[in-house]
C-alpha atoms as one frame of an Amber mdcrd trajectory, in Angstrom:
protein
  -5.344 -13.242  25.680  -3.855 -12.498  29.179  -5.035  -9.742  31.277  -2.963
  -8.000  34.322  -3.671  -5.843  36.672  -2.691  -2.794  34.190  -5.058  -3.627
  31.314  -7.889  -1.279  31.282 -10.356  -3.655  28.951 -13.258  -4.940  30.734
 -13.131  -8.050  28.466 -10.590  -9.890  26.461 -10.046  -9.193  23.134  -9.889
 -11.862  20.331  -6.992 -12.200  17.402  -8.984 -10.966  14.417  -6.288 -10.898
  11.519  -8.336 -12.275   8.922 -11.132  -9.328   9.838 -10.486  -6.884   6.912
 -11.146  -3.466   7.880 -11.545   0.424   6.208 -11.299   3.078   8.042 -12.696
   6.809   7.300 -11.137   9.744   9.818 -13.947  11.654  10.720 -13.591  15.664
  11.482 -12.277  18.945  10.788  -9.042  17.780   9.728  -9.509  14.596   7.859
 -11.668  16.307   5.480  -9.625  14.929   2.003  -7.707  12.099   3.343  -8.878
   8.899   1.690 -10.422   5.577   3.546  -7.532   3.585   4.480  -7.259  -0.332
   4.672  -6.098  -1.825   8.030  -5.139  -5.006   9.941  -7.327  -5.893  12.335
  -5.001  -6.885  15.702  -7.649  -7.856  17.982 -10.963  -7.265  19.010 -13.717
  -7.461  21.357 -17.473  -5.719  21.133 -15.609  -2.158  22.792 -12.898  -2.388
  20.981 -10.407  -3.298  18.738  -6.899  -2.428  17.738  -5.630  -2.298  13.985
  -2.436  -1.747  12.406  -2.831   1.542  10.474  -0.363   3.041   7.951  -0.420
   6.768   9.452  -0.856   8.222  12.857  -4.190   9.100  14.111  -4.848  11.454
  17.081  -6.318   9.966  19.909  -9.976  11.746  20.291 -10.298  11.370  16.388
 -13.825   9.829  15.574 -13.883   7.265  12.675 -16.134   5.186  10.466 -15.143
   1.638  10.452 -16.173  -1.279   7.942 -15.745  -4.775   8.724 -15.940  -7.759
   6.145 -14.610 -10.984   6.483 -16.119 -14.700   6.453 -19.869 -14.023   7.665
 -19.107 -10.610   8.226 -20.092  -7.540   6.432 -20.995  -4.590   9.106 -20.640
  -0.643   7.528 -20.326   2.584   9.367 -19.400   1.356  13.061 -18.436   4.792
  14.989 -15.709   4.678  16.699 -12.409   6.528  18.728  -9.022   7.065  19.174
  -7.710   6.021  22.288  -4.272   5.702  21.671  -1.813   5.416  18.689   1.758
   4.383  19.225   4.530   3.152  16.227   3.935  -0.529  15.648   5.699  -2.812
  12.996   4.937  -1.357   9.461   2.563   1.634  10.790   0.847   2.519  13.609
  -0.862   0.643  16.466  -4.298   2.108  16.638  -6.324   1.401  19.808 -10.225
   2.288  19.313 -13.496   1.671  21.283 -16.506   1.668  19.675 -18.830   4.738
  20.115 -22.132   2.845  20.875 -20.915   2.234  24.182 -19.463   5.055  25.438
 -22.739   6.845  26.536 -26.338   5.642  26.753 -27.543   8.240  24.535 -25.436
   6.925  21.969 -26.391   3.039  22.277 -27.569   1.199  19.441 -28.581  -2.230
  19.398 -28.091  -2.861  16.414 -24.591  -2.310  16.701 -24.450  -3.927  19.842
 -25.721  -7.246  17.921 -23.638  -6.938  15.427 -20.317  -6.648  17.230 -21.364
  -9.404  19.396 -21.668 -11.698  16.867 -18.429 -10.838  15.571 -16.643 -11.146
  18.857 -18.105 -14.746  18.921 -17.222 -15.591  15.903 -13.625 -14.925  16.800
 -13.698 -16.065  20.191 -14.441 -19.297  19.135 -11.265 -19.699  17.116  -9.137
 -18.288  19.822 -10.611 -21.354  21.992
């Protein structure tokens, strides 16, 4: 993936398509809405983008699974950063919550997204 001078990602991100993902909304108003399925876009260990079949506020805080080929991570916090109409839904830009402050770092997590980044980067190569 390209970067320009506009792209605020410190890394690049990785097509992930195969990467199934389930997302829980996390807060006062989400209470009732059910885990939804999305497409993964692309990824990196920050980040990722999925195609989502509702709009999400950007702030919301969310509970991601991942499972694909050598990949089964639960429970990955994440955020909203920005939502915008996309195809058949919504294009839903998140970063992952581990690394937003140090208080909230977890190396576990850290590992784990790592690994899946790699995985992925090598079939972008």
């Amino acid at each position: 993936m390209t970067s320009d001078s506009t792209d605020r990602r410190i890394k690049d991100r990785y097509p992930a398509s195969c990467l199934r993902v389930q997302v829980h909304e996390r807060g006062i108003f989400s209470r009732g809405k059910p885990p939804a399925s999305a497409t993964c876009l692309d990824l990196n260990r920050y980040g990722m983008a999925v195609l989502y079949p509702r709009p999400v506020e950007p702030g919301t805080r969310l509970l991601m699974d991942f499972e694909g080929k050598y990949i089964n991570e639960s429970s990955v916090c994440a955020q909203v950063v920005e939502c915008r109409p996309f195809q058949t839904g919504y294009r839903v830009s998140v970063q992952f919550s581990y690394c937003l402050n140090k208080k909230g770092y977890s190396r576990a997590v850290d590992n784990a997204l790592s690994r899946i980044e790699g995985l992925y980067n090598r079939f972008a190569n």
